[in-house]
C-alpha positions in Angstrom: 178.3 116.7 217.3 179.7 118.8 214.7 177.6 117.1 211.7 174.9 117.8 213.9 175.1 121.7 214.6 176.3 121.8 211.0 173.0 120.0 209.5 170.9 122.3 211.6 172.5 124.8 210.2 172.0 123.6 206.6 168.6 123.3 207.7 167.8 126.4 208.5 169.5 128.2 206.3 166.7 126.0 203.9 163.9 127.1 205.9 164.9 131.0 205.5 165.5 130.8 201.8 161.7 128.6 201.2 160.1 132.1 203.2 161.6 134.8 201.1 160.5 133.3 197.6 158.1 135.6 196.3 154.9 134.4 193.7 155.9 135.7 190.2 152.6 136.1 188.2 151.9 135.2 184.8 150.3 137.3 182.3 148.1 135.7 179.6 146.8 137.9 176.7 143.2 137.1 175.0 141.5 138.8 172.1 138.1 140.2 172.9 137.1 140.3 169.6 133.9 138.2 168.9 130.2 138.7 170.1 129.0 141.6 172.3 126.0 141.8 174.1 124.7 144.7 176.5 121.8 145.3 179.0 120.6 145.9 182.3 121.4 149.0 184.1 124.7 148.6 183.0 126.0 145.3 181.9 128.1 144.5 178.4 130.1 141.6 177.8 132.3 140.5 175.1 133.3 137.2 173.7 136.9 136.1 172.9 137.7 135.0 169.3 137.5 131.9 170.3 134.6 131.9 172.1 135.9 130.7 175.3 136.5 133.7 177.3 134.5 136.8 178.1 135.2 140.4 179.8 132.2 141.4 181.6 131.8 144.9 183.0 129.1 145.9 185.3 127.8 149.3 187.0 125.3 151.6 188.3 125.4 154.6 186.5 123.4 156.4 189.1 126.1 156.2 191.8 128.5 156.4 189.2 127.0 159.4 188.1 127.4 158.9 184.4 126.8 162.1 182.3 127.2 163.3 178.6 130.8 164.3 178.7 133.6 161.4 179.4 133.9 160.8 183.2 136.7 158.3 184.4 136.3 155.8 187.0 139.0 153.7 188.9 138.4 150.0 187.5 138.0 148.5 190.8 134.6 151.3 191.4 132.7 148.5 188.5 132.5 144.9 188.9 134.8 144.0 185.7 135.8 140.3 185.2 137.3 138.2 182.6 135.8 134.7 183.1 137.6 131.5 180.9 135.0 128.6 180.3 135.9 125.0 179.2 133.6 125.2 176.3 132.2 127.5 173.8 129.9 130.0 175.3 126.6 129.9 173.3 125.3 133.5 171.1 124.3 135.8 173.3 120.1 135.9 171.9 120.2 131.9 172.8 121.0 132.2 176.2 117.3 133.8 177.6 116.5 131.0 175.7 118.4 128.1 177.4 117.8 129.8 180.5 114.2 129.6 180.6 115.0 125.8 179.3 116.9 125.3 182.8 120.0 125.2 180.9 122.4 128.2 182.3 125.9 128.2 182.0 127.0 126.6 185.5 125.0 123.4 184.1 126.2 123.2 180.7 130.1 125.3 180.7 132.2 124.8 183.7 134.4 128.0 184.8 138.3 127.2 184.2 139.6 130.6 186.0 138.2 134.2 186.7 140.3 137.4 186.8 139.2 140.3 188.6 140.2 144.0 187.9 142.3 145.5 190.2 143.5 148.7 189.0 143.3 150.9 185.3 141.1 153.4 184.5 137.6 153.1 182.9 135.8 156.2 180.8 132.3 156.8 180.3 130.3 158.9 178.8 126.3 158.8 178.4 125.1 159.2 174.8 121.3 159.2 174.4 118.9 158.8 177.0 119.1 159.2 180.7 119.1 156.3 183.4 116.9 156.5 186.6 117.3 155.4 189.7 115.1 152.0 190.5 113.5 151.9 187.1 116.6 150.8 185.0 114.7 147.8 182.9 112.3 150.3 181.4 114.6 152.9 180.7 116.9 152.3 177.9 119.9 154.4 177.2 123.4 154.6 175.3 127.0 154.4 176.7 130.3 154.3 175.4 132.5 152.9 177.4 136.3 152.7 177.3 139.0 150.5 179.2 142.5 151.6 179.6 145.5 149.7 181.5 143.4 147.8 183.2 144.8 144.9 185.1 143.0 141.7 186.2 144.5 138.8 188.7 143.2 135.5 189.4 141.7 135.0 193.4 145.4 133.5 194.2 147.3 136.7 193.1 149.6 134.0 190.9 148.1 135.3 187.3 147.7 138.8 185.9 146.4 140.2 182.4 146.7 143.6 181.5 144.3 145.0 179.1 146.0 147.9 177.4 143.0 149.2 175.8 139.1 148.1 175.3 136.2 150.6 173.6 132.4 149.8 173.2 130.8 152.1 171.3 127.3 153.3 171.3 125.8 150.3 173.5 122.0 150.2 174.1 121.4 149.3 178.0 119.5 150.1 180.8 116.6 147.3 179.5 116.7 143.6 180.7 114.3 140.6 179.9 111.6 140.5 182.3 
């Protein structure tokens, strides 16, 4: 009897320990350093050096209420993602062009992970132009845009990246391919 109470206690003492462990995430760094492509009303995205990976950052800068002075947002008021392929991504002025061939990049590039910003701090600050409600592919402007501390975890809460600091400079949107 007393190997009995004493394995149940063993036991349970097992059980308690297996509900206090606690996820520990992972932080992986990537260099956004290659390609950068901006449009819509606003969309940019930028290409890892490698060509695998790309930070995407979209908004509306009417309910944003972008306006020629730097105006910071909380990260998790834009949709801001960092999305890891399998394969090289193709150049940015190829993809309308594989698009309209059928050939987008859920066919052709299968998606290894997605991070999605939590928290950080995003600046922006209109430079030429002026966007308008309901008409943003015929009305073309200029941001600059800057990320700061910005952190991004997978769906599952297990992985994190911080992305101390990101700047794009003078980018031409508020058009799209009709």
């Amino acid at each position: 009897m007393k190997n009995y109470i004493l394995s149940a206690m063993i036991l349970a003492i097992m059980i308690a320990c297996q509900g206090n462990q606690s996820i520990t995430p992972t932080t992986t760094t990537f260099d956004f350093s290659g390609e950068i492509s901006s449009s819509g009303s606003f969309s940019i995205r930028q290409k890892s050096k490698d060509e695998k990976v790309e930070l995407s950052i979209q908004g509306d800068p009417i309910a944003l209420g972008i306006t020629k002075t730097f105006k910071q947002f909380d990260a998790s008021k834009l949709t801001i993602k960092i999305t890891e392929y399998q394969n090289i991504l193709p150049k940015y002025s190829e993809e309308f062009s594989l698009l309209l061939m059928g050939n987008d990049r859920s066919k052709t590039n299968s998606i290894l992970k997605t991070w999605t910003a939590t928290e950080g701090s995003v600046n922006i600050q209109l430079i030429n132009g002026q966007p308008i409600a309901n008409n943003n592919c015929r009305n073309p402007y200029t941001i600059t845009l800057k990320l700061d501390n910005v952190k991004f975890v997978t769906s599952d809460k297990k992985e994190s990246i911080i992305l101390k600091s990101q700047s794009f400079e003078n980018r031409f949107v508020g058009w799209c391919e009709e």
